[in-house]
C-alpha positions as CSV (number, residue, x, y, z in Angstrom):
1,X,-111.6,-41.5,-31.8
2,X,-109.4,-38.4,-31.9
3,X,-107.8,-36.8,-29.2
4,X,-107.8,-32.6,-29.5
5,X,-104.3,-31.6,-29.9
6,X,-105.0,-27.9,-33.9
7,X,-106.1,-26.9,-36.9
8,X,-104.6,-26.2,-40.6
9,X,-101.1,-26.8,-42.2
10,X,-99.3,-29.4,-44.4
11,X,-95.9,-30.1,-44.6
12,X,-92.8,-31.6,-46.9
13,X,-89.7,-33.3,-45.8
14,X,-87.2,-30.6,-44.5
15,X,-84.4,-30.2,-41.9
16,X,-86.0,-30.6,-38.1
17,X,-85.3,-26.6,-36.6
18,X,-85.3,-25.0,-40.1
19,X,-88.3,-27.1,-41.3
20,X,-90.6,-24.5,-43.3
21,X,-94.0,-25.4,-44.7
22,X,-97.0,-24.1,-47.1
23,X,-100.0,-24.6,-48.2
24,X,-100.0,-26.9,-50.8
25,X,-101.8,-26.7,-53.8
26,X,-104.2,-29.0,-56.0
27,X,-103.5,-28.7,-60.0
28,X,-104.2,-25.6,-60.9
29,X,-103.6,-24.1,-58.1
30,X,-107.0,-24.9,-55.8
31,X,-106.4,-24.7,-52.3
32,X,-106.0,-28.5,-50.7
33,X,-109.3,-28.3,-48.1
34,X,-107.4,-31.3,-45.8
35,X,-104.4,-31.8,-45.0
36,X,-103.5,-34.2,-42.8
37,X,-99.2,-34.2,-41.4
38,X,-98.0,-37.7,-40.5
39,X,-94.6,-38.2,-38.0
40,X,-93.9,-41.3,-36.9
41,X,-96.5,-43.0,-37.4
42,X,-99.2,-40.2,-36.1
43,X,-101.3,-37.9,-37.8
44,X,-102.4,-34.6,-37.4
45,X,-105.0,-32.5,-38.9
46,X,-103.3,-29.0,-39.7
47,X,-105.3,-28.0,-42.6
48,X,-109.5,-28.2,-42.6
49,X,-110.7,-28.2,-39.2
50,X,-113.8,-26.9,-40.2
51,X,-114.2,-30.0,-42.1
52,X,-113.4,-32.5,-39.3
53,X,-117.4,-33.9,-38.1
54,X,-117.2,-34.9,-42.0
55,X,-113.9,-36.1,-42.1
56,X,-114.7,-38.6,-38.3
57,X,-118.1,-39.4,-39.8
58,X,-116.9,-40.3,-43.3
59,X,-119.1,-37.9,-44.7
60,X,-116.8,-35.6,-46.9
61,X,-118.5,-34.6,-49.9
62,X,-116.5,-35.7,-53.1
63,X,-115.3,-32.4,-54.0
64,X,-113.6,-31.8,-50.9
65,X,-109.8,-32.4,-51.3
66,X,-107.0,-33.8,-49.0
67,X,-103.5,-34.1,-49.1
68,X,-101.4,-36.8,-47.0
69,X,-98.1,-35.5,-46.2
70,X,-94.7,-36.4,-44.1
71,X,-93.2,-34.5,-42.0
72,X,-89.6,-34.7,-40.2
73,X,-89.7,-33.7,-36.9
74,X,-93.1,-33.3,-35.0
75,X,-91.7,-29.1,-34.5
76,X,-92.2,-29.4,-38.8
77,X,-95.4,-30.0,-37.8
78,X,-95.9,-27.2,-35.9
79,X,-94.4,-24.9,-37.7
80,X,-96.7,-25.4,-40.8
81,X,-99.6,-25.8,-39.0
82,X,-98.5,-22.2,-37.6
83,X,-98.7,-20.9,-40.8
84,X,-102.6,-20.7,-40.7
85,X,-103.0,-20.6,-37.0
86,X,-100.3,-17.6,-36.1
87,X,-97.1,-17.7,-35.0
88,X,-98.5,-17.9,-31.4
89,X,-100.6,-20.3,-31.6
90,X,-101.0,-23.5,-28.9
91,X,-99.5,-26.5,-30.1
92,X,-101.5,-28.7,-27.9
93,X,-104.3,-27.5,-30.0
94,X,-103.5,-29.1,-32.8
95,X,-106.1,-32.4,-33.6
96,X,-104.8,-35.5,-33.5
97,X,-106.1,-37.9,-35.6
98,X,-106.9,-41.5,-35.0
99,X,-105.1,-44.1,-37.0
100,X,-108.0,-45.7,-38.6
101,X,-108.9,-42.7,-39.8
102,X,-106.1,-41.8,-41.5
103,X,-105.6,-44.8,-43.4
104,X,-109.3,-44.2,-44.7
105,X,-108.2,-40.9,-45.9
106,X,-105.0,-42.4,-47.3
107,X,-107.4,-44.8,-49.3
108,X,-109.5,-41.7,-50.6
109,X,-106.2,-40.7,-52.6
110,X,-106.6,-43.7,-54.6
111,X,-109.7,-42.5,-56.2
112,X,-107.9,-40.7,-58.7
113,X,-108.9,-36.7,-57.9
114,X,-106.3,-35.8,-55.5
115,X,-102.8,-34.4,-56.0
116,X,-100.0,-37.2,-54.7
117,X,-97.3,-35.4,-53.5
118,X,-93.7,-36.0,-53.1
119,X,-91.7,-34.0,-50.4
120,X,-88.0,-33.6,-50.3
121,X,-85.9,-32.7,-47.9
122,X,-84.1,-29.6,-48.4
123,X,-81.1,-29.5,-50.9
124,X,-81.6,-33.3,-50.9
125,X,-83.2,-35.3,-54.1
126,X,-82.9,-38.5,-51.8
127,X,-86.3,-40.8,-52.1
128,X,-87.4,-41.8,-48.6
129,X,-90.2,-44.7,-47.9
130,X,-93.1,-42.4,-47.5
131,X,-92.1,-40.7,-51.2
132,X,-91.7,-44.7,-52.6
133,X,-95.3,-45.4,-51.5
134,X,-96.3,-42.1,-53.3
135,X,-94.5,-43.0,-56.4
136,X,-95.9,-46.3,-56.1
137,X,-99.4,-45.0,-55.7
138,X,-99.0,-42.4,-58.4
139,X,-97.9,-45.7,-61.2
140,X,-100.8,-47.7,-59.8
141,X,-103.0,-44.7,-60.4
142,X,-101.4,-44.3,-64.0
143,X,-101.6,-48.1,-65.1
144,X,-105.8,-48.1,-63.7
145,X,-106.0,-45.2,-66.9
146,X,-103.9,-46.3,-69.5
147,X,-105.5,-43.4,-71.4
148,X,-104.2,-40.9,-69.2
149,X,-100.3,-38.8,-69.2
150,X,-98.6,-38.7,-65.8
151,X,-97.6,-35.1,-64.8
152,X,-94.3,-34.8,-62.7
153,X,-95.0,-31.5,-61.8
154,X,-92.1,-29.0,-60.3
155,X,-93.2,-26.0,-57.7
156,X,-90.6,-23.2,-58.5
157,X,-90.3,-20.2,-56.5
158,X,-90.2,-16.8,-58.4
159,X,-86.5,-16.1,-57.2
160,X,-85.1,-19.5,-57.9
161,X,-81.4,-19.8,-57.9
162,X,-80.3,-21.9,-60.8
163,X,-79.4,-24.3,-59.0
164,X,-82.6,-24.8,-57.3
165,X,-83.7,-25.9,-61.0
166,X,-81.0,-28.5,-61.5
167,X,-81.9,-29.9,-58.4
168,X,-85.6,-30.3,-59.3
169,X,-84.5,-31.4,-62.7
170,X,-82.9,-34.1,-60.4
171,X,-85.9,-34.7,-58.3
172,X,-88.1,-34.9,-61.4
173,X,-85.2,-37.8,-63.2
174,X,-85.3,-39.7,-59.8
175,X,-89.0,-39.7,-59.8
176,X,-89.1,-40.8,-63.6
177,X,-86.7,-43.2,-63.2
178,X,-88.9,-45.1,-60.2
179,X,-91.7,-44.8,-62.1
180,X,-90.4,-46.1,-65.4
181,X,-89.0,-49.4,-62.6
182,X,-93.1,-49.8,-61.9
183,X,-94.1,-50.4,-65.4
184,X,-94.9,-46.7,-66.2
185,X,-93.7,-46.2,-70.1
186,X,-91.6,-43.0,-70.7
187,X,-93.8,-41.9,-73.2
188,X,-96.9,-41.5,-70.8
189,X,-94.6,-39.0,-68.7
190,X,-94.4,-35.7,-69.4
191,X,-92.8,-32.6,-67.2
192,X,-94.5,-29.6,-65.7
193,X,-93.8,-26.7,-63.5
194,X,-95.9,-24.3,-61.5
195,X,-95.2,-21.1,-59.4
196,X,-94.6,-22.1,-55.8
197,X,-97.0,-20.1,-53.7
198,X,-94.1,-20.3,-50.8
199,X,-90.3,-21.0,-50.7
200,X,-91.2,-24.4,-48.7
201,X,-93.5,-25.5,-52.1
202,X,-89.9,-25.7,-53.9
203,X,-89.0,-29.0,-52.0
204,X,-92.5,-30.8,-53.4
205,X,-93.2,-32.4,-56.5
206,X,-96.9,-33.3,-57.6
207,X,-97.8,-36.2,-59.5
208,X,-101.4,-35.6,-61.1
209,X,-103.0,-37.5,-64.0
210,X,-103.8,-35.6,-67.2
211,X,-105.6,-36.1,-70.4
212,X,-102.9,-35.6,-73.2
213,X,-102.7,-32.5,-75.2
């Protein structure tokens, strides 16, 4: 069902050669166990590979986490994914994942403990397909627990420019704005922001469900 190509990463929309990635990070800051990278219209596992007889099998256990994201360039891909597997490490390793099983691991996001994630690419607040069918997933998510605030969260690095800030001021309004379009009331938004545990982490936004204050 899979053919072996790697092991760990994840990645968010940036420029092809200067395409950068991180490890993303759940709420909280948790480590995301999977991730899986998508590119048009594959998928490859680049975070978790310890957890891939569960993740073929079905069999994850329901605390285990996973994170869907798009990538750029297929070299986007390899450059996160070389961020736990070392610089040196051989691409062809990386696993390839078959498409059936990646759209069940798409479907696990819907149960309402992951982290959706919306990448950007850099100096860019454009929305792109893959972050519409994230923003729709998040206002789905949101209108299944109307008891429940939306979190547009913002990952800021330590040495932001100020301009970095008005851009993901920008991101966060673009996101709010298609959300609001969906049917998601303004008053069950509210803004966050987090330390980005990389400079990559700054071009991603997170959209997680909270309890209100």
């Amino acid at each position: 069902m899979t053919s072996k190509t790697g092991s760990k990463l994840q990645c968010h929309g940036r420029p092809c050669a200067e395409y950068r990635c991180s490890r993303s990070g759940i709420q909280g800051g948790t480590i995301v166990d999977v991730v899986l990278a998508e590119y048009l219209g594959r998928t490859w596992l680049v975070q978790g590979e310890q957890h891939i007889d569960d993740l073929l099998a079905n069999t994850l256990r329901r605390h285990i986490t996973i994170e869907v994201v798009s990538c750029e360039s297929k070299s986007a891909v390899v450059d996160l994914w070389r961020v736990d597997a070392g610089p040196d490490a051989n691409a062809n390793e990386i696993w390839l994942i078959h498409p059936a099983i990646a759209d069940r691991a798409r479907g696990s996001l819907q149960d309402g403990n992951q982290d959706l994630t919306v990448g950007f690419a850099e100096w860019s607040a454009a929305l792109d397909g893959a972050a519409a069918d994230v923003i729709a997933a998040a206002a789905a998510r949101a209108a299944e627990r109307p008891e429940m605030m939306l979190a547009v969260i913002r990952h800021v690095a330590a040495d932001g420019l100020a301009i970095l800030a008005e851009l993901g001021n920008l991101r966060s309004s673009l996101i709010e704005a298609r959300l609001a379009t969906l049917g998601l009331e303004a008053g069950r938004m509210v803004r966050d922001a987090v330390p980005a545990e990389a400079e990559a982490q700054a071009d991603r936004i997170s959209l997680v469900l909270r309890l209100p204050d």
